[in-house]
C-alpha positions in Angstrom: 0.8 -32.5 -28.3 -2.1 -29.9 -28.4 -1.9 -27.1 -25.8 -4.6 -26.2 -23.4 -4.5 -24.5 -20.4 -3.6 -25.6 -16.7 -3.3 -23.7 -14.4 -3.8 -19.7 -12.9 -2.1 -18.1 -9.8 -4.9 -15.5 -9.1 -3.8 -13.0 -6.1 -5.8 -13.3 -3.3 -6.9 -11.0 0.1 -7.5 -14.4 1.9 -7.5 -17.5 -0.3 -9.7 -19.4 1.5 -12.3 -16.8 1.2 -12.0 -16.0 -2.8 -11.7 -20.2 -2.9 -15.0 -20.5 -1.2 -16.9 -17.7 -3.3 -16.4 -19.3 -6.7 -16.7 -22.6 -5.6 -20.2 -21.6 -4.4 -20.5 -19.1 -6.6 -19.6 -21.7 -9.6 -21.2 -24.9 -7.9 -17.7 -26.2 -8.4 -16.5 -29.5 -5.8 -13.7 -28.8 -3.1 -10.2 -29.4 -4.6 -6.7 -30.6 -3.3 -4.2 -27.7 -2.4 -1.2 -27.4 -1.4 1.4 -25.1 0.0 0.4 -21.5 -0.2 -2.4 -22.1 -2.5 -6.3 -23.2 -2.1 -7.4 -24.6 -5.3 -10.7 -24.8 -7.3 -10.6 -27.6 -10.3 -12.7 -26.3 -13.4 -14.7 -28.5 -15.1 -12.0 -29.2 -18.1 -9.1 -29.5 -15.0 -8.0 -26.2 -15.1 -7.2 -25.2 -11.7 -7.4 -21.6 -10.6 -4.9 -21.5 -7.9 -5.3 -19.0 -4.8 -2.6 -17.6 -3.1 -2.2 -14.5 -0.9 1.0 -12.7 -1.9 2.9 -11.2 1.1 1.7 -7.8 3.0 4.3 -5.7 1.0 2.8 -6.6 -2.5 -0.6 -4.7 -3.7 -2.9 -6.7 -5.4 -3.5 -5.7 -9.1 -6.7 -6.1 -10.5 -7.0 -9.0 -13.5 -10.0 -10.2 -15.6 -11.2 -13.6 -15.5 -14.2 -14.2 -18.1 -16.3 -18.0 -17.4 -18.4 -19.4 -19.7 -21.7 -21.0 -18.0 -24.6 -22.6 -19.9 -27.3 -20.8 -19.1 -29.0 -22.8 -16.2 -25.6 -22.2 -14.2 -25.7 -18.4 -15.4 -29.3 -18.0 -13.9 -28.5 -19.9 -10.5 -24.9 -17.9 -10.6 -26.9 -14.8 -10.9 -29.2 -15.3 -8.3 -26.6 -15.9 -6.0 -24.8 -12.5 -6.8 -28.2 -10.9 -6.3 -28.9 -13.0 -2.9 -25.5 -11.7 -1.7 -25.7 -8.0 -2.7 -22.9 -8.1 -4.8 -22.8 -5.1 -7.2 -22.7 -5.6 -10.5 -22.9 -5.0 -14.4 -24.0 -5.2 -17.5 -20.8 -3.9 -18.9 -16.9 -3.5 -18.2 -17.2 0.5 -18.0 -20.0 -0.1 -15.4 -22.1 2.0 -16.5 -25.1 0.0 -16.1 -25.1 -1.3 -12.4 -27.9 -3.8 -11.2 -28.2 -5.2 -15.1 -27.0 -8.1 -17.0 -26.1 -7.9 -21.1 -27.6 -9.6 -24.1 -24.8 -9.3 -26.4 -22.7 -11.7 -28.3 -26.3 -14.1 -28.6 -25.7 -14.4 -25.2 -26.0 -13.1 -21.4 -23.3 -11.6 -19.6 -22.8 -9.9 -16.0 -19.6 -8.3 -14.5 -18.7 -7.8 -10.7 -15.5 -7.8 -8.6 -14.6 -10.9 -6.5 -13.2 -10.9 -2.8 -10.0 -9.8 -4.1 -11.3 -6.8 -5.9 -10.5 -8.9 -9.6 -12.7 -7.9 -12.2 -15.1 -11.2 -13.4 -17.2 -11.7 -15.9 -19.8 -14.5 -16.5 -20.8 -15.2 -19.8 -23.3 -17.8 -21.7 -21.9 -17.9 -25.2 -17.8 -17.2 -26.5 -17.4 -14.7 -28.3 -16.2 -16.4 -31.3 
């Protein structure tokens, strides 16, 4: 058997919440959860799973890194700019209010609901 990926538990403020933004954010459909976690299903059926851990734990920051085509990327970005979120043109974020053109590609970064770096990006980088 081949291995690809499955699943993420990704720390959330309020699940529901950081659920909702990248399903909007993503254009993603509404996905069956379960127990403590609200899920969004990725195109390939990779679920990122969101759970709120209890009070007692701080949330660390993590990187997550999505690879749009570049329609999605445009209507993605528009939707960070309609919403004021802040963000980047690179990881050090130095460059606020700009997106990148590296890699043959576009790329933006910003922080989610749950304060998790993210970064949007229309080609891999292999």
């Amino acid at each position: 058997m081949s291995v690809t990926f499955n699943h993420t538990i990704i720390a959330a403020k309020d699940s529901t919440e950081s659920a909702r933004f990248f399903r909007e954010l993503l254009e993603l459909p509404e996905a069956p959860s379960w127990g403590p976690f609200v899920n969004v299903q990725l195109a390939d059926g990779v679920l990122l799973q969101f759970a709120t851990p209890p009070g007692h734990i701080e949330i660390q920051m993590q990187h997550y890194a999505f690879l749009l085509d570049d329609e999605l990327f445009d209507r993605a970005y528009q939707r960070l700019c309609d919403r004021g979120v802040v963000h980047w043109a690179d990881p050090q974020m130095r460059r606020p209010g700009e997106i990148n053109d590296e890699h043959g590609g576009r790329g933006v970064y910003f922080k989610d609901p749950a304060g998790h770096a993210i970064e949007l990006i229309t080609r891999p980088y292999l």
